[in-house]
C-alpha positions as CSV (number, residue, x, y, z in Angstrom):
1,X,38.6,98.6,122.2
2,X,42.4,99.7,121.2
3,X,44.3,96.7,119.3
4,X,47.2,97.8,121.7
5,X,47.6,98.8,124.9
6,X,50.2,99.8,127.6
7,X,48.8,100.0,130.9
8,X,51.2,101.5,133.9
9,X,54.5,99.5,132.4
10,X,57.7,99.6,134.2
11,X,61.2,98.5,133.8
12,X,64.6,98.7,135.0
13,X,67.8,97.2,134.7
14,X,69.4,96.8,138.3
15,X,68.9,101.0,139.8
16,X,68.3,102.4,136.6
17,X,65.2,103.0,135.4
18,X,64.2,102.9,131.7
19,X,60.5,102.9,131.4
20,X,58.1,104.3,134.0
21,X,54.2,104.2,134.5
22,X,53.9,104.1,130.4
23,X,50.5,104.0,129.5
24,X,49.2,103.9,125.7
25,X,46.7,102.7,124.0
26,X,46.9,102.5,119.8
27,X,44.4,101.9,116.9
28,X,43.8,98.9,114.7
29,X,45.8,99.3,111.8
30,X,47.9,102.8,112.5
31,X,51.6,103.7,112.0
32,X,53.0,104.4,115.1
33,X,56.4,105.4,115.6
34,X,58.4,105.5,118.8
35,X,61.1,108.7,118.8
36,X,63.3,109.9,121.3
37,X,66.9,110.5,121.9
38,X,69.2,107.4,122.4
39,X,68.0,105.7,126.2
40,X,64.7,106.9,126.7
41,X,63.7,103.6,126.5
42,X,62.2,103.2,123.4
43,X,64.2,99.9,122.0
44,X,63.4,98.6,125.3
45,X,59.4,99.3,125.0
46,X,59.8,97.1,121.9
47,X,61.7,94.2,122.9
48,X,59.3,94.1,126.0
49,X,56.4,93.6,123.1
50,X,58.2,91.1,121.2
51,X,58.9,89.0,124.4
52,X,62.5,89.4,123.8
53,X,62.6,91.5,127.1
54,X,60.7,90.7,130.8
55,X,58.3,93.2,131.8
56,X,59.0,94.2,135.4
57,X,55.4,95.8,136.3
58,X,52.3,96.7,134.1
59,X,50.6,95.0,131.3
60,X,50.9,94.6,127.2
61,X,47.6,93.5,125.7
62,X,46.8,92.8,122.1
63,X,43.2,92.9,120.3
64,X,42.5,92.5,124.7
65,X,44.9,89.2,124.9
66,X,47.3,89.2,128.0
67,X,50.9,89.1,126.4
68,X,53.1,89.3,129.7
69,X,54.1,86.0,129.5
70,X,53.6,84.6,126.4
71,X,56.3,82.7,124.7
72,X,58.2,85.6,121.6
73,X,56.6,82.6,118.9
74,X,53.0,82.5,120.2
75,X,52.5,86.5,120.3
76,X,51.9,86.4,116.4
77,X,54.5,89.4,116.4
78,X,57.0,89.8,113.4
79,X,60.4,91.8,114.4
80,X,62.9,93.3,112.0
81,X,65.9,94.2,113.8
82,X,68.7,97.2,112.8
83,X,71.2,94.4,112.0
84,X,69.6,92.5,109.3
85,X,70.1,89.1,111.1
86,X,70.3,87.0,107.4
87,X,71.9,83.6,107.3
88,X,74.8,84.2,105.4
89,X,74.9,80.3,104.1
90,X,71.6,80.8,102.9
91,X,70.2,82.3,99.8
92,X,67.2,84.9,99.8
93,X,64.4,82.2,99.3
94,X,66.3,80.2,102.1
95,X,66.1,82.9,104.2
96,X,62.7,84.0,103.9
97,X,61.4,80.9,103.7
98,X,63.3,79.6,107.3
99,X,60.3,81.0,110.1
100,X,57.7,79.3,108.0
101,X,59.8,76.3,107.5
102,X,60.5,76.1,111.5
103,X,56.6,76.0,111.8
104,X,56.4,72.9,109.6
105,X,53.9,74.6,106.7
106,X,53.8,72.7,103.8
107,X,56.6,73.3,100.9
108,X,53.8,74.4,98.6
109,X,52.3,77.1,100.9
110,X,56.1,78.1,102.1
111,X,56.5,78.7,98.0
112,X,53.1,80.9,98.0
113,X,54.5,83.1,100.8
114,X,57.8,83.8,99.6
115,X,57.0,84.5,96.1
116,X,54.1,87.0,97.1
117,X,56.6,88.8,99.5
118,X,59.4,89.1,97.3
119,X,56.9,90.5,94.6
120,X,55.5,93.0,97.2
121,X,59.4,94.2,97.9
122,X,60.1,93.4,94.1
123,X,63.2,91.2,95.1
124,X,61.6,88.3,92.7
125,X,65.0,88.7,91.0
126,X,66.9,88.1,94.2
127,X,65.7,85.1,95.4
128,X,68.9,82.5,94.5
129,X,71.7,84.9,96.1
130,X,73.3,85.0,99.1
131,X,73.2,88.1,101.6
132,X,76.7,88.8,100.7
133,X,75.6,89.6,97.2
134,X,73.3,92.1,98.2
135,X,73.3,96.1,99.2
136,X,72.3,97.2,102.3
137,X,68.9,98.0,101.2
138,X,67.6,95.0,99.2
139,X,69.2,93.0,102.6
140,X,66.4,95.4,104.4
141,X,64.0,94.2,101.7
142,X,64.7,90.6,102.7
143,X,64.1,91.1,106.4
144,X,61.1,92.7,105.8
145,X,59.9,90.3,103.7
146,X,60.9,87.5,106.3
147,X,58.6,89.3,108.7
148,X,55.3,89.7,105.7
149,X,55.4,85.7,105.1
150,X,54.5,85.0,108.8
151,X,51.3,87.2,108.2
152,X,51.4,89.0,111.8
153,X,48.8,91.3,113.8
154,X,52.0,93.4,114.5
155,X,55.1,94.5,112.8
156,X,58.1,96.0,115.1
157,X,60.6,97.8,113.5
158,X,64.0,98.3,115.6
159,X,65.6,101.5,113.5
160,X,65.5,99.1,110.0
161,X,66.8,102.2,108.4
162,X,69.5,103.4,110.5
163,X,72.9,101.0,108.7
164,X,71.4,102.9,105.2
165,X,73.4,105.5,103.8
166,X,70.9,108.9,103.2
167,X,69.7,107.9,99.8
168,X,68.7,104.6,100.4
169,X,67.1,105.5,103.7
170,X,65.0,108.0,101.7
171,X,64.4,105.4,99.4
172,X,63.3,102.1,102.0
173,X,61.3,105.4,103.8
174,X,58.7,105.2,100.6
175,X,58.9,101.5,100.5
176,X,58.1,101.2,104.0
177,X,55.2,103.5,103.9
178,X,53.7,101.6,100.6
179,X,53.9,98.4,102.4
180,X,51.9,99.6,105.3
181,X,49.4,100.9,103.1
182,X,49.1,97.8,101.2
183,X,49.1,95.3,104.2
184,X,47.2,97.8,106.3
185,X,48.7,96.3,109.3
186,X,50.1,97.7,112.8
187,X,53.5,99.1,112.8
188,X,55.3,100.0,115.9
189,X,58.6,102.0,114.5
190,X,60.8,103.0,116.4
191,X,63.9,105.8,115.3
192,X,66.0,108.8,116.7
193,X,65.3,109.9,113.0
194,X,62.9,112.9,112.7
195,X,62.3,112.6,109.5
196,X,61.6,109.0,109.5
197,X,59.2,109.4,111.9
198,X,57.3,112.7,110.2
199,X,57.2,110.9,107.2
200,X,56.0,107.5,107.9
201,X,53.9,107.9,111.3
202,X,49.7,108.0,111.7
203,X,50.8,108.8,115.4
204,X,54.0,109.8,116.8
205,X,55.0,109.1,120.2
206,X,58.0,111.3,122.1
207,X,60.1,109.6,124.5
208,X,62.4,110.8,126.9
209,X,63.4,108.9,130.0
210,X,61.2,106.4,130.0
211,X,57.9,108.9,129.3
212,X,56.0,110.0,127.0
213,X,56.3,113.6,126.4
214,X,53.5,114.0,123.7
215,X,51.7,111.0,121.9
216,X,50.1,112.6,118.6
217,X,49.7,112.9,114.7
218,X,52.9,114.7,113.4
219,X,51.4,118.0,112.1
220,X,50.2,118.3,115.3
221,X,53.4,117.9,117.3
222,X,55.1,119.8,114.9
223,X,52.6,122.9,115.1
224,X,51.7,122.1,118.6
225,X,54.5,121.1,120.8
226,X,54.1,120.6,124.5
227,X,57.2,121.6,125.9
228,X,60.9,122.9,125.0
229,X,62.1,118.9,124.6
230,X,59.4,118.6,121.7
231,X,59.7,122.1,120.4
232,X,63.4,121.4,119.8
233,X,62.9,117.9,119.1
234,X,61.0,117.9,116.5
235,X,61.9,120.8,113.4
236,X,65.0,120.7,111.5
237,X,66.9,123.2,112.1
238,X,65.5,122.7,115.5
239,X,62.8,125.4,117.1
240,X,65.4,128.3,118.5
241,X,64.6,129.0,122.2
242,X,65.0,132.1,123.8
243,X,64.9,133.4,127.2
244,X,63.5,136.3,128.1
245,X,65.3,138.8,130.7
246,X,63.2,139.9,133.6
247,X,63.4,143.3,132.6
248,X,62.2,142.5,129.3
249,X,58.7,141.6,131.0
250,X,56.7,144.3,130.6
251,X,53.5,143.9,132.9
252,X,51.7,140.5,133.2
253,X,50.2,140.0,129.4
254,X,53.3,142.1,127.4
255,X,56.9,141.5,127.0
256,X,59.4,143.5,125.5
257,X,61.0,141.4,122.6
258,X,64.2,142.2,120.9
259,X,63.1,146.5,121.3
260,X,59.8,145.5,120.4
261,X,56.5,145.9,123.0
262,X,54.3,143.2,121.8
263,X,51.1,142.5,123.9
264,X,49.8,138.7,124.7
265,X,46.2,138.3,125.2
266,X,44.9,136.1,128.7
267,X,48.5,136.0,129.4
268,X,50.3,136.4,133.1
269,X,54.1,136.8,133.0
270,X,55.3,136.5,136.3
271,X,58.5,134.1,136.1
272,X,60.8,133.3,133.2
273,X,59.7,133.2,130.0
274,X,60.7,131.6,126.9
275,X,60.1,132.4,123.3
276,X,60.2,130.0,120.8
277,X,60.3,130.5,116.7
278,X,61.0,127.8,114.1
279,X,64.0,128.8,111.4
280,X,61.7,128.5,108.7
281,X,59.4,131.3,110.2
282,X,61.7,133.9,110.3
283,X,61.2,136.0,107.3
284,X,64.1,138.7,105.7
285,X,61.6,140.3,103.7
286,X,57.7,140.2,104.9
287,X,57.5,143.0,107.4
288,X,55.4,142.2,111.0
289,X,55.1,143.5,114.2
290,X,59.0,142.0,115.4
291,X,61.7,143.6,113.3
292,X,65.4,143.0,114.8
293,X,68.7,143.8,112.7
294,X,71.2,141.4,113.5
295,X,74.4,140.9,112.8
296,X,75.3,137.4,110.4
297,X,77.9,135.1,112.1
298,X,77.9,132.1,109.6
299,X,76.3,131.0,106.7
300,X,75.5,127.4,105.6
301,X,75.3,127.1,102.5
302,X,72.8,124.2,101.2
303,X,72.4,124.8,97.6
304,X,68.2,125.4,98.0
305,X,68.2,127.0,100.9
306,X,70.9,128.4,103.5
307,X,71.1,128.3,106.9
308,X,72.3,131.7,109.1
309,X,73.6,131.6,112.7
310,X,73.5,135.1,114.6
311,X,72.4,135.7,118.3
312,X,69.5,137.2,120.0
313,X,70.0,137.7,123.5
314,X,73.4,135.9,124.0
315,X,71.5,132.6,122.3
316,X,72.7,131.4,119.3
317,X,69.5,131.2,116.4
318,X,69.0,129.7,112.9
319,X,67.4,131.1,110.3
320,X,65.8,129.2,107.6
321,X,66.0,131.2,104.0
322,X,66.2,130.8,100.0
323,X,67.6,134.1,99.7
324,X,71.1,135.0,98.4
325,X,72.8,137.4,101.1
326,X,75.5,139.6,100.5
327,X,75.7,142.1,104.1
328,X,76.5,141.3,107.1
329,X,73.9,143.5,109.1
330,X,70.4,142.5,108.5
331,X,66.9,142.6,109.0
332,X,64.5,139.7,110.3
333,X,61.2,139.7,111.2
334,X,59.6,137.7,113.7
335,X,55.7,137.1,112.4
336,X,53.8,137.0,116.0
337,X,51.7,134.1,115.0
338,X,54.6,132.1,114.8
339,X,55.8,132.4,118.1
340,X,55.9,129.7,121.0
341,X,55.3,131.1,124.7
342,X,56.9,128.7,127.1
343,X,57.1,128.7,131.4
344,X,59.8,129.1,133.5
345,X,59.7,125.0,133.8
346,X,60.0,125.3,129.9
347,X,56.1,124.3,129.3
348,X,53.8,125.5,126.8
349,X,52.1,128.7,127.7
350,X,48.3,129.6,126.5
351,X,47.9,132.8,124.4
């Protein structure tokens, strides 16, 4: 039985449709994170779990319970919102404490709670300021903790991370992942942030328009990609996508890429083709089958690693290297494991 399940949901505000037939089901105790670019829906899809949000058609059911129309405070769901949402006239205990104190538990138990959250977060030192006192992340800290004290069956995370600058987002990412390992509870994430989600997520879903375009673990969406939109979602750089002329297909299983004749097995090129490669997979130095000399347009230069922009068949690509280069006109090689056949509707093809 799957602790949560979406079965056929649908929603729209007025004409516009944001979710549609969405249909999940997710594990006891994973990390799942909802990703997509901003309006596919994804904020939406949580706010309709929390009860914040009226679900139009379909169901939400948790551990097999009906949630539709359950009041947001009898769903035993914890939400922690972008905006921190702290009382600014109370102090960290105060705020903490305020959901269990709206429920009427008894001071000494409310104490318990607080103290074994702020421990967990290691904010114990926190507890007597206000949220003005604090930085954006240990404000994070005290949302989160908020949510651990009411002892949900599910967390929801609106993009907690996304008001952080890069260091302390890198930083709440570890403490974020600890937590779930320590709690072992569901987490429904959602982010437009691709490393947030690699990082933290047992399953990743990808959204766009209101679908899902591929619901898996992270290594496999990242190796495996369904389509263009998850190719080049997912991979930074992102995958570089290239079409192939009609002239340029060969016969039906070989295709004539870059001057090189390279042969697909169980392959039928008939329509448009497009090849995909990751920046990372390019090589400058380890010979294979697809050699091109190009010609450097821009180099990024990121201290570890750069970044080069040059063009293969009018299409701008990115290269992914640690090597220092001094000429313009190079060599890359194209390793023909590496590459991603896609169809003319921009789908992944078999080879």
């Amino acid at each position: 039985m799957a602790f949560l399940k979406f079965e056929d949901i649908d929603k729209s505000f007025g004409k516009n449709n944001v979710i549609s037939k969405f249909n999940l089901e997710v594990e006891k105790g994973k990390f799942i994170v909802l990703l997509g670019p901003s309006g596919c829906g994804k904020s939406t899809l949580l706010r309709m779990i929390a009860g914040l949000e009226k679900i139009d058609n379909g169901k939400i059911l948790l551990e097999n319970n009906l949630l539709n129309d359950l009041l947001p405070s009898k769903r035993q769901i914890a939400m922690v919102f972008q905006s921190y949402a702290l009382y600014p006239h109370m102090n960290v205990y105060q705020n903490i404490a305020f959901g269990l104190k709206s429920e009427k538990i008894p001071k000494n138990l409310i104490k318990d709670k607080v103290i074994e959250a702020a421990k967990i977060l290691k904010i114990e030192q926190l507890l007597d300021r206000r949220p003005k006192e604090l930085s954006g992340g240990q404000r994070q800290r005290v949302a989160i903790g908020r949510a651990i004290t009411r002892n949900p069956k599910l967390f929801l995370f609106d993009e907690p991370l996304s008001n952080l600058d890069a260091a302390l987002r890198s930083e709440m990412r570890v403490e974020i992942s600890k937590l779930h390992k320590k709690l072992k509870s569901n987490i429904i994430y959602v982010t437009h942030d691709q490393i947030e989600a690699m990082t933290l997520a047992d399953k990743i879903v990808i959204m766009n328009k209101g679908n899902i375009e591929q619901f898996g673990s992270p290594d496999d969406i990242y190796n495996n990609p369904k389509n263009v939109f998850v190719a080049e979602f997912i991979g930074n750089p992102k995958m570089n996508i290239i079409k192939i002329r009609k002239e340029d297909i060969v016969n039906k299983d070989t295709l004539n890429l870059f001057n090189n004749r390279i042969k697909f097995e169980n392959s039928n090129f008939i329509n448009d083709i497009y090849v995909g490669i990751r920046p990372e997979d390019i090589s400058l130095e380890n010979k294979s089958e697809i050699a091109v000399e190009i010609s450097i347009e821009l180099i990024e230069n990121l201290g570890s690693e750069k970044i080069i922009y040059t063009y293969l068949n009018d299409t701008e690509i990115r290269i992914k290297s640690n090597k220092n280069i001094k000429d313009k006109n190079i060599t890359i090689y194209l390793p023909r494991n590496k590459l991603y056949l896609f169809d003319s509707n921009k789908n992944r093809l078999k080879t």
